[in-house]
NULODREN-827256 format. One line per field, with one value per residue (C-alpha): residue number from 0; y, x, z. Coordinates in Angstrom, 1 decimal. Last residue first. Example, Ala and Ser with C-alpha at 12.3 -4.5 7.8 and 13.67 -1.06 7.14 Angstrom:
BEGIN
nuba (1|0)
c2 (-1.1|-4.5)
c1 (13.7|12.3)
c3 (7.1|7.8)
***
This chain:
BEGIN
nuba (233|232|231|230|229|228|227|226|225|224|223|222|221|220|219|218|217|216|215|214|213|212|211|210|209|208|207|206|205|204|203|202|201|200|199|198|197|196|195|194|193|192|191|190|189|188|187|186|185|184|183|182|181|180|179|178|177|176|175|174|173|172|171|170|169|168|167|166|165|164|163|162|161|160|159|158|157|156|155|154|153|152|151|150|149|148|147|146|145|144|143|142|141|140|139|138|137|136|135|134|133|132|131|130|129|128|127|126|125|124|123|122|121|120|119|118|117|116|115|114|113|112|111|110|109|108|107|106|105|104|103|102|101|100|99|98|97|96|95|94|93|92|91|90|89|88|87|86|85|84|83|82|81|80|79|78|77|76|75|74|73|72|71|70|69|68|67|66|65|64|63|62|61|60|59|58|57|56|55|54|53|52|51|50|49|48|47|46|45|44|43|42|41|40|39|38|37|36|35|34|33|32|31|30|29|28|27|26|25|24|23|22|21|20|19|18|17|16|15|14|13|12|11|10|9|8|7|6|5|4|3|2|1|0)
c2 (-28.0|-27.7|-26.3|-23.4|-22.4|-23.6|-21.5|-21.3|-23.0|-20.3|-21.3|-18.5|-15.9|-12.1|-9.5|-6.2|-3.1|-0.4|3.0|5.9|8.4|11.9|13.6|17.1|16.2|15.6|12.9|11.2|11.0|9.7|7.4|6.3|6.4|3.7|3.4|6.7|8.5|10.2|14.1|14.1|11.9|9.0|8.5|5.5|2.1|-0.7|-4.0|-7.0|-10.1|-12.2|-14.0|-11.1|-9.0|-8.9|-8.3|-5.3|-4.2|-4.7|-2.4|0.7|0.1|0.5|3.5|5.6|5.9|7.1|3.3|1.6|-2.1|-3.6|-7.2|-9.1|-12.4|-15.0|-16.7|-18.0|-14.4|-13.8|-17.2|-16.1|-13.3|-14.8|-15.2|-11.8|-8.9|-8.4|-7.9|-5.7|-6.6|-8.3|-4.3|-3.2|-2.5|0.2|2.1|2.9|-0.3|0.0|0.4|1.4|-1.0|-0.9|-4.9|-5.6|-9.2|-9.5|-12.7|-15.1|-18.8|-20.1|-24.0|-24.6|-24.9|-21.4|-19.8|-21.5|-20.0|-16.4|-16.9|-17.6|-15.0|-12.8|-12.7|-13.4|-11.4|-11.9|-9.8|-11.3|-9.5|-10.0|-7.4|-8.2|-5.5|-2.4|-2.0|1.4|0.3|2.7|2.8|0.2|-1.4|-0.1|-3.6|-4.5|-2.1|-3.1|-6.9|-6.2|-8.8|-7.6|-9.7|-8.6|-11.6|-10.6|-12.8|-11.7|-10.6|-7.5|-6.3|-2.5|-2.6|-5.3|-3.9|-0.6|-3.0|-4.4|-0.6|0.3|-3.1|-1.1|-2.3|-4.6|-5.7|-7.6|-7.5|-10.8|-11.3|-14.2|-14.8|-17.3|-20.8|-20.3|-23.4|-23.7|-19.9|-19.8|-23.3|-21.5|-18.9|-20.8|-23.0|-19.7|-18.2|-21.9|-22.1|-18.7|-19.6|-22.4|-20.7|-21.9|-23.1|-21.0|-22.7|-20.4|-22.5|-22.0|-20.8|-17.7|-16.7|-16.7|-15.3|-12.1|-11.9|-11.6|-9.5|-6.9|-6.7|-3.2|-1.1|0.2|4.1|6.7|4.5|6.5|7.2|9.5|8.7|12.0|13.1|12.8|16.9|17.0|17.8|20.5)
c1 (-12.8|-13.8|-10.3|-11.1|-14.0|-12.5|-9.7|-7.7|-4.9|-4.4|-1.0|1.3|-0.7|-1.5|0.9|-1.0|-1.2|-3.7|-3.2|-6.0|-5.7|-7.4|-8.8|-7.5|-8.7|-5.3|-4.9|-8.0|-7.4|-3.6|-4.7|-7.6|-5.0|-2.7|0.5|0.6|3.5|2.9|2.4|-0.5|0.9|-1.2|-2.7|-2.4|-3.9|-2.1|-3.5|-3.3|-4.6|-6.5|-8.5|-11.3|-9.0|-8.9|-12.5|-11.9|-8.9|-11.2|-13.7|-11.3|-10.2|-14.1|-14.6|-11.7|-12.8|-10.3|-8.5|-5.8|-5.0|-1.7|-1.5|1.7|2.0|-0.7|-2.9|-5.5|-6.3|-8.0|-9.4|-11.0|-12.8|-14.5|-17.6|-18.2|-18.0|-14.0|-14.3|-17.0|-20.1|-21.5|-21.5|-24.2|-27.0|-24.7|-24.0|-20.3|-19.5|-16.1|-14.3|-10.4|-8.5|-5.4|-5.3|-2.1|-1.0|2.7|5.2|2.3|2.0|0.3|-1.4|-2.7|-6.5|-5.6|-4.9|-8.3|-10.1|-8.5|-8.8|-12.6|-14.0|-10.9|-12.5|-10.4|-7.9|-4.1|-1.7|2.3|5.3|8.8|11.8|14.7|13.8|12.9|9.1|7.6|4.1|1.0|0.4|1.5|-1.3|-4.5|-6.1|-6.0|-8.5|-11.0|-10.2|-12.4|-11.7|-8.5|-5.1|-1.8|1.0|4.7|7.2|9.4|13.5|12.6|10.2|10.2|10.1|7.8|5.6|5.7|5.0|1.9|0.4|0.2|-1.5|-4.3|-7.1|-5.2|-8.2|-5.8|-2.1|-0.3|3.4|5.3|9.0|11.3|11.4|9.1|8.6|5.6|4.1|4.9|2.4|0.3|-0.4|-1.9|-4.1|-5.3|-6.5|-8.4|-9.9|-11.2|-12.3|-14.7|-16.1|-15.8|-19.4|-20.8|-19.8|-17.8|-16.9|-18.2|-17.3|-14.9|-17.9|-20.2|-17.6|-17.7|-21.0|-21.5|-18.6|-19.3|-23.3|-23.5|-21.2|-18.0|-18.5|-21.1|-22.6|-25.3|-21.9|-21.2|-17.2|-16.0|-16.0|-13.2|-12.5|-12.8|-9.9|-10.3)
c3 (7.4|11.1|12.2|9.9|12.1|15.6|15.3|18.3|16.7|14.1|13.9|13.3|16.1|14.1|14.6|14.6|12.8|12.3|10.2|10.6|7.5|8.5|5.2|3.8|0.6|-0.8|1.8|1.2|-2.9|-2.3|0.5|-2.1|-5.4|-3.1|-1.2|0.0|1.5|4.3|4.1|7.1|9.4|9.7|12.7|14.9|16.0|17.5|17.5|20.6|19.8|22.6|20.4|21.2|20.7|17.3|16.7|19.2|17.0|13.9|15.5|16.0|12.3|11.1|13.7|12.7|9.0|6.6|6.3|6.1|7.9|8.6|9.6|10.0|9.9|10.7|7.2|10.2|11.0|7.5|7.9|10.3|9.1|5.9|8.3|7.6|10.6|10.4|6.5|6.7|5.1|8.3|9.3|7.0|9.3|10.7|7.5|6.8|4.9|6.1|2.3|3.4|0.4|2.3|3.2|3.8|5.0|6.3|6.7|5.5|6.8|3.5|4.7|1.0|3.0|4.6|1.0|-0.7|1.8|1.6|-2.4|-2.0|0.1|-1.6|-4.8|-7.8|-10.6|-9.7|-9.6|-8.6|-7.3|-7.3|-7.5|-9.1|-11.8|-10.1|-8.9|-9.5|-11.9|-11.2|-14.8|-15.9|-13.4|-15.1|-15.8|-12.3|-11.6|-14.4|-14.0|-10.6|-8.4|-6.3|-5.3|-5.2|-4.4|-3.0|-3.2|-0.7|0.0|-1.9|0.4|0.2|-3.3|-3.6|-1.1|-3.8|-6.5|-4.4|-3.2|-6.5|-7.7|-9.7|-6.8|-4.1|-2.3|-1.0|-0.8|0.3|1.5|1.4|2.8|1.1|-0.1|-3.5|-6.1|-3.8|-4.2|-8.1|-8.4|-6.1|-8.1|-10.8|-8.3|-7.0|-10.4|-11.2|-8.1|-8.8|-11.4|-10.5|-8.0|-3.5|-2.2|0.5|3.7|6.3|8.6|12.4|15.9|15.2|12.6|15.9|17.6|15.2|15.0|18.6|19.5|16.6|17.5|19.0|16.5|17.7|18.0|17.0|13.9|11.7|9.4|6.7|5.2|4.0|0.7|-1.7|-2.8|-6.5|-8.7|-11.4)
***
């Protein structure tokens, strides 16, 4: 017997109190803890694929078992797409989550993002779309520079451009990425999820079977990240 995903607890009632002032302070200056050895190593290997590549690229973090990458390949098959998650656990149960037809390209790779966003931005990628479904908002208030849009790994995120979709069951954490987006003067749409969607991941699939409400944002991020004094820096 399944049991019913719980529902995110929050002590946050809307946007939490700090988002514009952490969020330009990361806008204002580079992220500095030192980049790891291997994951150096696991972007240098994917880059190699990435510059004897001329077409589209798409990027799936936090891309757990890589469901969510082979069905982007599927719908993409004009890209090279590239999944990325840290835990070796995760990745490690692909096959099993494995839809892609042959002629269709895709990529895992093993690293953390703080490093492999970096490293991505420094190699100059210019994505076509950026997924991150992974919906993990650090419900807590005093957790919020956890989030991805309250860490200083945030611009670099926006740097990459394309087109960003976001997943998540909590309202509140897609609600404040749209507000971190504006403030560059990006404009995000946020919607539901219709119930019997199809889900790219095991959380959508979990959520949905629980009855949960999916939130789905999207926004076209600027191509040269000119505005960005943090990356500009480096």
């Amino acid at each position: 017997m399944k049991v019913a995903a719980k529902p995110v607890s929050t002590n946050q009632q809307g946007n939490h109190d700090d988002l514009a002032e952490v969020v330009l302070r990361h806008l204002r200056s580079p992220f500095q803890k030192p980049l790891q050895a291997h994951n150096r190593e696991a972007f240098e290997q994917v880059q190699t694929q990435v510059e004897q590549w001329a077409g589209p690229l798409i990027l799936d973090a936090c891309c757990g078992v890589g469901e969510s990458t082979a069905a982007l390949a599927e719908q993409h098959p004009e890209a090279l797409v590239i999944g990325v998650d840290k835990s070796s656990h995760r990745l490690a149960r692909h096959a099993s989550y494995q839809t892609a037809d042959a002629g269709q390209r895709y990529l895992l790779v093993r690293a953390d993002l703080n490093d492999f966003w970096r490293l991505a931005v420094a190699a100059q990628w210019q994505l076509q779309k950026h997924t991150i479904l992974y919906p993990n908002p650090w419900p807590k208030a005093s957790h919020f520079r956890r989030r991805w849009h309250g860490s200083p790994i945030w611009p670099y995120i926006l740097a990459l451009g394309g087109e960003l979709e976001m997943r998540s069951n909590w309202s509140i954490y897609l609600t404040e990425v749209a507000a971190a987006l504006a403030l560059t003067d990006c404009q995000a749409s946020l919607q539901p999820l219709l119930s019997q969607h199809q889900p790219m991941t095991p959380f959508e699939r979990k959520y949905q079977q629980s009855g949960q409400q999916l939130w789905q944002l999207k926004a076209k991020l600027a191509d040269d990240g000119g505005f960005l004094a943090a990356v500009n820096c480096e």
